[in-house]
N, C-alpha and C positions, 0 to 999 in steps of 0.2 A: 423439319425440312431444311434441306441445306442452302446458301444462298439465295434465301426466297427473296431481298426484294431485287436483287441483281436479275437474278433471272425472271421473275414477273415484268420489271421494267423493259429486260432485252427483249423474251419471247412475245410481247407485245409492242416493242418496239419495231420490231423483224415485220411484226404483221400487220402493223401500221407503215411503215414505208412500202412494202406492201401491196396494199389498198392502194396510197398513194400514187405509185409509181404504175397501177394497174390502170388506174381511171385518167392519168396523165398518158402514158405512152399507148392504151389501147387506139383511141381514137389518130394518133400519129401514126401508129401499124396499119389501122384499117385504112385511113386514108392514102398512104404510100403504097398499100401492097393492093388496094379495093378486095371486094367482099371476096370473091374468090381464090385468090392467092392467101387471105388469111385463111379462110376455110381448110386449104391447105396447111397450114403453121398448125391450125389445130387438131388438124389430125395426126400430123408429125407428136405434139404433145401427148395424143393419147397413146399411140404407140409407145410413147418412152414410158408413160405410164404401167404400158406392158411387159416392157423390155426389164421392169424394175421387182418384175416377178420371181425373175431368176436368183433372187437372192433365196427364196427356196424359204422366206420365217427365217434364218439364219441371223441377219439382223434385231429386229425383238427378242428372240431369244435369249441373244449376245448380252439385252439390255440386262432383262431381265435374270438369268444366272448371275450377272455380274453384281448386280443388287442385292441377289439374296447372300449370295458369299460373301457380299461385305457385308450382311446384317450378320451374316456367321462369323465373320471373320477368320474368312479361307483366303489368303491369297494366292498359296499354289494349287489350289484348283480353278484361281482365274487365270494361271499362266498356260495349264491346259488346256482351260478354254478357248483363247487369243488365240492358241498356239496351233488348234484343229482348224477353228474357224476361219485360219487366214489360211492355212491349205488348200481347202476347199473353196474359199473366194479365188486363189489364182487359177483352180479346174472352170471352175464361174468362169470371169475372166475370157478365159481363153473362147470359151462355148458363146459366152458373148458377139465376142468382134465377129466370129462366125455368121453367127446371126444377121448380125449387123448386115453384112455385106448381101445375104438371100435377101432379105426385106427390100432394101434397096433398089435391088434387079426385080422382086414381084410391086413395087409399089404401083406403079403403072396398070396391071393387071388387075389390081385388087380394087384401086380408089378412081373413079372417072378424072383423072388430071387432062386439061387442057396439052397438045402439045409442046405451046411452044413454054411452059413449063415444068415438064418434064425429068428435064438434066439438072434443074433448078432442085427443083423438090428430091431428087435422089440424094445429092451433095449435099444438102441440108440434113436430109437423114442420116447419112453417116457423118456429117461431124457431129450433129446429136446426139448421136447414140454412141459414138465412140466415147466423146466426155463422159456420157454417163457413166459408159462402164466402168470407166476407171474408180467410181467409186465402189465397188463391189472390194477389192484390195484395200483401198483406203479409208470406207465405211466403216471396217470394223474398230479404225481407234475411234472413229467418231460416237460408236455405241459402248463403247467401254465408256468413254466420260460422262455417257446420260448415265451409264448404270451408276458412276459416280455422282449423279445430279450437276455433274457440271455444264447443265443448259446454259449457263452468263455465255463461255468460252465459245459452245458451238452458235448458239444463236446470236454472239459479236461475229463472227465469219458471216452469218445470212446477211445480216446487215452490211457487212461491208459489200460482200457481191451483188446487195439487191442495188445499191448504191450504185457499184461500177455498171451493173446493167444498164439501167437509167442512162448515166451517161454517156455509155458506147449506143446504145441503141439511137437516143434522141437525136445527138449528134451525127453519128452514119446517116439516117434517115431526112433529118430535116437539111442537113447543108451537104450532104453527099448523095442521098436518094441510094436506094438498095432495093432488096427484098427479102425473100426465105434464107437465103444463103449470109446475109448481112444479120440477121437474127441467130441463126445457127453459129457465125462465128461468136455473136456477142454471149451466147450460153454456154460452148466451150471451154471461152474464159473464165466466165467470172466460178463456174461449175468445179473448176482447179482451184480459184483461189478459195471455194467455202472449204474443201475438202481438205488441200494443203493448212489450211491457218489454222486450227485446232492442235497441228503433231508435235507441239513442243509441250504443251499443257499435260499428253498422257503420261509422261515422265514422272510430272512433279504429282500426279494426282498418285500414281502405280510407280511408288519407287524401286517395289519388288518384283516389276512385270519382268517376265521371262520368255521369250518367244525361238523356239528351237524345235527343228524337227523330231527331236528325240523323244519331246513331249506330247506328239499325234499320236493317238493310241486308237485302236479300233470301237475301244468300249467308250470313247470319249464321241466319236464321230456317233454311234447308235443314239449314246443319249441326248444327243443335240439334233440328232436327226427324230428320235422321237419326240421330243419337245419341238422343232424347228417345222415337222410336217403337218402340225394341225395349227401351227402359228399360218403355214404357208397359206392354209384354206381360206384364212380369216383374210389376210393378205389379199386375196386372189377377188374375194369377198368386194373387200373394200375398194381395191385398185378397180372390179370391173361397174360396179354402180358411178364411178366419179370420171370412168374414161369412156365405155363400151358405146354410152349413150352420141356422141358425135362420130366414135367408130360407125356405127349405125346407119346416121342419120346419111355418114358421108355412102356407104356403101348401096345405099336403099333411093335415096335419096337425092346423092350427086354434093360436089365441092360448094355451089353454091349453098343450097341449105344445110350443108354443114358449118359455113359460116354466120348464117343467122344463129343457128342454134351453138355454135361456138361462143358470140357474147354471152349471152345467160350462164353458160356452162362455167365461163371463166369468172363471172361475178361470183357462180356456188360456190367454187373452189377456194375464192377468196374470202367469203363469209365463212365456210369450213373450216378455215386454216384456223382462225379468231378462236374459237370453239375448240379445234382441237389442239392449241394449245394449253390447253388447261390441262387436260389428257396427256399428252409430251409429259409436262411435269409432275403429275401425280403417278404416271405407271412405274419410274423406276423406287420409288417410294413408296409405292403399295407393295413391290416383288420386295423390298426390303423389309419392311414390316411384316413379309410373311416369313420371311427368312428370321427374325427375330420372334414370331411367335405372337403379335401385339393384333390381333383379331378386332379389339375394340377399336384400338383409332384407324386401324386400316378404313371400317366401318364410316366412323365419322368424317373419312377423308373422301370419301365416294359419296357420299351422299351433301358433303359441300361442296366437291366438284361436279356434281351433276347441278347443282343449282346456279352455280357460277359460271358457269361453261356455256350453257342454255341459254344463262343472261347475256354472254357477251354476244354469242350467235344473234340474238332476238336482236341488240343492237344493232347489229350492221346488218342483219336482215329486214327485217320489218318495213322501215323504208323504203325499200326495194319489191315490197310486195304488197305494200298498199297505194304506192305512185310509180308503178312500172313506166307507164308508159311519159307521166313527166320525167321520168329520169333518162332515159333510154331520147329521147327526142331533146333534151337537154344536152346529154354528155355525147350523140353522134347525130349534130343537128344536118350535116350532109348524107346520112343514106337514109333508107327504106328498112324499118325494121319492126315493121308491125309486128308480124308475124312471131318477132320475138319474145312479146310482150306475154303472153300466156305462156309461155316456156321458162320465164325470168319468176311468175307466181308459182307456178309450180313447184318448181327446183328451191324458190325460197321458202315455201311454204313446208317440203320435206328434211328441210336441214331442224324443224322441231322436232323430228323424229333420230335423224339419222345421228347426230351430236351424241345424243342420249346413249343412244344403241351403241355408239361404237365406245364409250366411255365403260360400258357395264360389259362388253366382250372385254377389254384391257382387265376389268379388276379378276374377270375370270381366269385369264392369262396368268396374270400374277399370282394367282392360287395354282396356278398346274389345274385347272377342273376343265378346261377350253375346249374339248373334245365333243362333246355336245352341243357348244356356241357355234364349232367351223363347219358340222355337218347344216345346222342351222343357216351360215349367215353363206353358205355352196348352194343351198335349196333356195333359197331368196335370191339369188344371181340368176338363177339359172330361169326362173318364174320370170324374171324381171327383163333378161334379155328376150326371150320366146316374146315377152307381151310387148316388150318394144321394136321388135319387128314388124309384130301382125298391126299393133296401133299404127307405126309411119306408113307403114304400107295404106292402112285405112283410112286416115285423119290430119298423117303430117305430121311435120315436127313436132307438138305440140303435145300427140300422143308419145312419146316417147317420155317425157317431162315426168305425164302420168304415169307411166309405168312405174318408177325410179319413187314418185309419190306412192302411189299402193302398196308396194312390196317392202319400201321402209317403213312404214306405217305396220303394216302386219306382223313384220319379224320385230318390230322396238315396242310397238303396244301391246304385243299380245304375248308372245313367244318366248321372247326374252326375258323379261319380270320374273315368268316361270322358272325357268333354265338359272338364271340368281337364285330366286327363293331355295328353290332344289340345292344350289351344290354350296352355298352359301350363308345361308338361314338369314339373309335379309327378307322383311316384310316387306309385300305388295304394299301395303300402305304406305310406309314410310319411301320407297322407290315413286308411288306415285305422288306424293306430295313434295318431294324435293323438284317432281317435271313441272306438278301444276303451279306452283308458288312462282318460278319467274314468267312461265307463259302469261297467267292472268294478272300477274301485276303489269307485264307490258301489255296487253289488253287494255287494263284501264288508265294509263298513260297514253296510248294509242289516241282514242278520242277525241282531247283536245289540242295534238296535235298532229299527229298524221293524219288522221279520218279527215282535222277540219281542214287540214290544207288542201284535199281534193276541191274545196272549192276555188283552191288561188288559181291562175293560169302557169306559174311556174316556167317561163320559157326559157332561163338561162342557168346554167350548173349552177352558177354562186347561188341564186334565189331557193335551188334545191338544196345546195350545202348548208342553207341560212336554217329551212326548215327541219333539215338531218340533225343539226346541233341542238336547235330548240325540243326537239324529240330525245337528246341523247343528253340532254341537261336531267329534263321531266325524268326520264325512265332511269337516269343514273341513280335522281336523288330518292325517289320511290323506292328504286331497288336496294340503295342501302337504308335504309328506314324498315325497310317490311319483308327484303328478302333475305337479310342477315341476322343472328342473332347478337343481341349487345354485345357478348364476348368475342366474340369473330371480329365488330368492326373494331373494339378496342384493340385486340392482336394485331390484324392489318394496318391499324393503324402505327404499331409501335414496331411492325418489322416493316413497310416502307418505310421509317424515320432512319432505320438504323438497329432497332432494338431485338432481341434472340428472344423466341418464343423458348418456356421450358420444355424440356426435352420429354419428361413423361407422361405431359398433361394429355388430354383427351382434344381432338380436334377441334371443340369448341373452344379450348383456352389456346390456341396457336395456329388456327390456320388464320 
């Protein structure tokens, strides 16, 4: 793996400021804008969520071709590739800002916004959605350097922007006062600067990149279009389980209880992120080692990233869904957010599933076998929306949580394993023992220190953050003791120092 501990430090760095700046500036937003006006901000976010559809798989694909061609060593068929892909992002593009501007004129229609918020909330959405777009053009060098594993380069960009977020936001809000449109501007920014800071790096990485119309070829658009439309399902998959649910809650429901259920949503998101960063850096790594032909350690690398991945999730999870409701009355000790409290277990309770799942759809990706994993993870969207309709409509926020729990539960425990076995010849066995070795080691770390905290009263963030740590000491040093094998931590240990794992050993002797 190519600069692993640069980018283990950075893509964990990224999701640690993060966290951070999520659990600092939430409670500033919700207090500045009250629960309503946020409820708005997060349905603008799940929108863009959607809006990020349009890349059609185009993007993973990009990663992925580009991986395996260098495990081939083609580089004029990645100047082909660049060279269709950014075609077709400026057709995106354009169908984009289009968009942009309908949504805008239906927001009103679709979501109960208050009046005199209105003008508010539309302006917000298109500055939103127009920064976003902009990455559709400029996503694609950002996906050529992961196919190069150069997560350090792009995930120094997150950090910096999450950084400038932070401080435009904090600042506007706390000594200027703002609202949605004050947020909108602060994402358009910093949204430029992750996308712009990466474009000097694909030069030095692709000295040979070539990008010319002459090299858009129709047979080049088919293959990327057939590879890129069962990425898109999977896409479609993922983006509607992580967004649909506050779309929902807001449409069924109204702006206010999509803002209760927008905290929990935003906490999943952020335990998510921890998780799938592991994933980030193993899928363009796995499309290389298929491109090279190397079946054994590709093996060995999915089945330490499903152990590891799982672990980090369980970390920033666990706490959060065994003191819901100290946390949440901790970190917004001015509103009412009962309500959110069974919405916050849930959502953390199916990120043991959902981790998993999306980890074991990527190594499919990276084979080309994916075509059975997207009609897969379209039937689970589609179950999972219908039941979170009929549950809000029944039960409330709360059932929707459930829905989003059942249906990743179903497609990751049962479904899925199979669909691997099948196109893969990994064993059920071994897939389930890589899930239950970090779940049940953080079980039994759990006990003596989360279980027993329910007995503390817990009223202020730091006395929670005391017991988070004390919980994240416990489950760190168990999990490396019992959820690594000796040669994994002595590797880890000698590529965070500095030192190069050999290049043909088997992933026990180098991840």
């Amino acid at each position: 793996m190519r600069f692993l501990r640069r980018n283990v430090v950075l893509v964990y760095g990224v999701y640690a400021v993060t966290i951070v700046s999520g659990l600092l500036l939430t409670p500033i937003i919700v207090d500045s804008l009250g629960t309503e006006q946020y409820g708005i901000w997060a349905v603008i976010g799940s929108i863009l969520a959607f809006i990020g559809l349009l890349d059609l798989g185009i993007g993973p694909s990009v990663i992925r071709h580009s991986a395996e061609q260098r495990g081939r060593r083609a580089p004029e068929e990645t100047n082909e590739l660049a060279s269709t892909a950014l075609a077709l992002y400026l057709v995106i593009f354009a169908a984009a800002v289009l968009i942009t501007v309908g949504l805008a004129w239906a927001l009103p229609a679709v979501i109960d916004v208050p009046g005199e918020y209105v003008g508010a909330a539309q302006l917000a959405l298109v500055l939103v959605l127009l920064g976003f777009t902009v990455r559709f053009p400029l996503g694609l060098f950002t996906s050529l350097l992961a196919g190069q594993q150069r997560y350090d380069v792009i995930n120094f960009a997150g950090l910096l922007s999450s950084v400038l977020y932070v401080a435009i936001v904090a600042a506007a809000l706390l000594w200027r006062g703002g609202g949605v449109v004050t947020l909108a501007v602060a994402t358009l920014l910093v949204t430029l600067v992750r996308l712009v800071w990466p474009l000097p790096w694909v030069r030095r990485e692709l000295p040979a990149l070539r990008i010319r119309p002459g090299l858009v070829t129709r047979a080049q658009v088919r293959e990327l279009f057939s590879f890129s439309g069962r990425n898109f399902l999977i896409s479609v998959a993922s983006k509607v389980v992580l967004s649909t649910d506050v779309i929902v809650v807001g449409i069924v429901l109204g702006s206010l209880a999509a803002g209760l259920y927008g905290i929990p949503a935003k906490l999943f998101a952020l335990a998510y992120g921890v998780g799938l960063a592991v994933t980030t850096l193993l899928f363009p790594l796995l499309s290389e080692l298929e491109g090279a032909a190397e079946r054994e350690r590709q093996r060995d690398y999915l089945l330490a990233g499903l152990r590891m991945g799982l672990a980090a999730v369980l970390l920033v999870s666990l706490p959060l869904a065994v003191l819901p409701d100290r946390f949440l009355s901790a970190w917004l000790p001015d509103g009412d957010f009962d309500e959110s409290v069974p919405v916050l277990v849930l959502l953390m309770a199916s990120l043991v599933f959902a981790q998993p799942g999306y980890l074991l759809t990527q190594l499919l990706v990276a084979r080309g076998r994916h075509g059975h994993i997207a009609i897969v993870r379209t039937v689970a969207v589609a179950v999972n929306l219908a039941l979170s309709i009929v549950l809000a409509a029944q039960v409330g926020i709360w059932g929707v949580a459930l829905a989003t729990l059942l249906t990743e539960a179903a497609a990751t425990a049962v479904v899925t394993p199979l669909l691997v076995r099948r196109e893969t010849g990994i064993g059920l066995w071994a897939l389930a023992r890589a899930w239950l070795r970090p779940v049940v080691l953080a079980a039994v770390a759990a006990l003596p220190t989360l279980v027993a905290a329910r007995l503390l009263a817990l009223e202020s963030l730091i006395e929670f953050t005391a017991v988070a740590a004390v919980w994240a000491i416990v489950y760190g040093a168990v999990f490396w003791r019992w959820g690594l094998d000796e040669r994994e931590r002595g590797v880890l240990r000698g590529a965070l120092r500095g030192g190069a794992a050999p290049r043909q050993a088997a992933l026990a002797d180098e991840v």
